[in-house]
N, C-alpha and C positions, 0 to 999 in steps of 0.2 A: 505454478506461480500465482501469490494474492496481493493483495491489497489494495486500500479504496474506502472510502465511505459512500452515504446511500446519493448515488450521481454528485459525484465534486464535483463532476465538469457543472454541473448545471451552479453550485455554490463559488464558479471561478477558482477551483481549486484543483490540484494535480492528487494521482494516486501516489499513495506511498507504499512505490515498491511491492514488495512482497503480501506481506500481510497487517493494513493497516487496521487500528480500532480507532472506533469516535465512541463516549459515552454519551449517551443521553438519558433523562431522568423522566421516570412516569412509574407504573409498578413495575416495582425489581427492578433490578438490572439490567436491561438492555443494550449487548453492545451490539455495533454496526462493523464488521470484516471484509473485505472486500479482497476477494482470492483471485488471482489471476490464472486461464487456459490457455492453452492453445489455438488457433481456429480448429484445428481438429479433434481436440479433447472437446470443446465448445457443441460441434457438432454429436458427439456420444452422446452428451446432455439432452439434445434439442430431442423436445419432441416428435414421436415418428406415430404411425396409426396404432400400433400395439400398444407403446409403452407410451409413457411420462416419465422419465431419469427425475427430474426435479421437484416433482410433484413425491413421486418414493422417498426423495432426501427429508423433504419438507415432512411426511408424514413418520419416517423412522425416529427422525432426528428431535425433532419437535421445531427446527430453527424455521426461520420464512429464506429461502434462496430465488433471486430473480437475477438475470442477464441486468448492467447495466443498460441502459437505452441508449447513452452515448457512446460517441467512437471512441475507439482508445486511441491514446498517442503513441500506441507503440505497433507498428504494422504486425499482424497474424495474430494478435492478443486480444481475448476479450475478458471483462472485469463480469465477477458473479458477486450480489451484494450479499454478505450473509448476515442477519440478522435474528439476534436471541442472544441466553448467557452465555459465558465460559463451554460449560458443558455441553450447551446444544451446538455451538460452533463448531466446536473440536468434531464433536464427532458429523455432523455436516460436511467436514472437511474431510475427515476419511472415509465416509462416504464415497462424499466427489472423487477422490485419490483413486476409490476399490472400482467406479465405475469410468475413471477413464485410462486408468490404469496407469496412473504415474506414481513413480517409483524414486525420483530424485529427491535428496532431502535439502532442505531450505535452503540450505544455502548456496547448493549448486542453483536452483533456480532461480532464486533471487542476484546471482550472479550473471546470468544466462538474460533476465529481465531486465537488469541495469545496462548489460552491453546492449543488450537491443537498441533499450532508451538511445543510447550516446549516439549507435550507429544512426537513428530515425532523425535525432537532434542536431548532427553535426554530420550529414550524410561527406563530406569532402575532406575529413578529419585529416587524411594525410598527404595531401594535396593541396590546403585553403590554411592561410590561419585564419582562425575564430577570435576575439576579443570580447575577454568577458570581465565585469564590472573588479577592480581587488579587493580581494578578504586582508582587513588588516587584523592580526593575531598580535594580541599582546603580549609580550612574555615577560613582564616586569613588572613582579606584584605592587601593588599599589591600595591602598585604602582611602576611600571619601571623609571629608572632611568639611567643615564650615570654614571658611575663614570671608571676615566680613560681611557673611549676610549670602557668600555663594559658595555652592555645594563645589570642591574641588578633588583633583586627585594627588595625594601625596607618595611619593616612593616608601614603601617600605624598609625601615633600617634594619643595617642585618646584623642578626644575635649570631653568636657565636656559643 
């Protein structure tokens, strides 16, 4: 499971999910991914007296990977920041995948990571109701318009 930029907790900001990217601009292209583990794939990583798991990624790959420093919001999960291009991510990532040995593809974990979320967020979900702010969705095309001086919204007339 990924996603994240380099500590959004610390920017006031949540991970996204699975595998998020932030750009930032300096030479190249640099992007910032933020892949989510398990606390048990997390511990494969860490380092032991013999090896460096991360330090090997970092040197294979060319990418820079570090543990977030913050907690995660989602209990047994910790965020790995990966940072470089395209190319060095990707394979950063299978890296990570070959040495902790996960096998699910995206979507199941990113499925797997969203229930967490809900269950961490709303741990009484079937038992408590929750009250959250309404999403109003428009469904009646509509275009802006001037009239008098203020920007307004006019219904769409329908062609036939």
């Amino acid at each position: 499971m990924s996603g994240h930029q380099p500590s959004a907790a610390q920017q006031g900001q949540r991970p996204k999910g699975r595998g998020g990217k932030q750009h930032s601009t300096g030479r190249g292209r640099v992007e910032v991914y933020l892949h989510t583990v398990t606390d048990q794939q997390a511990e494969l990583l860490t380092d032991t007296a013999n090896t460096r798991p991360l330090e090997e990624v970092k040197k294979k790959s060319g990418a820079d990977a570090d543990f977030d420093p913050n907690p995660s919001p989602v209990p047994g999960v910790k965020f790995l920041t990966i940072r470089g291009d395209d190319s060095q991510i990707k394979a950063a990532v299978s890296l990570i995948n070959q040495k902790t040995g996960s096998k699910d593809p995206l979507p199941d974990q990113a499925q797997t990571f969203w229930l967490q979320w809900v269950e961490a967020a709303f741990p009484h979900l079937d038992s408590r109701a929750y009250f959250l702010p309404p999403v109003y969705v428009n469904r009646v095309p509509m275009t802006r318009q001037s009239a008098a001086g203020q920007q307004v919204l006019v219904l769409q007339s329908e062609t036939v």
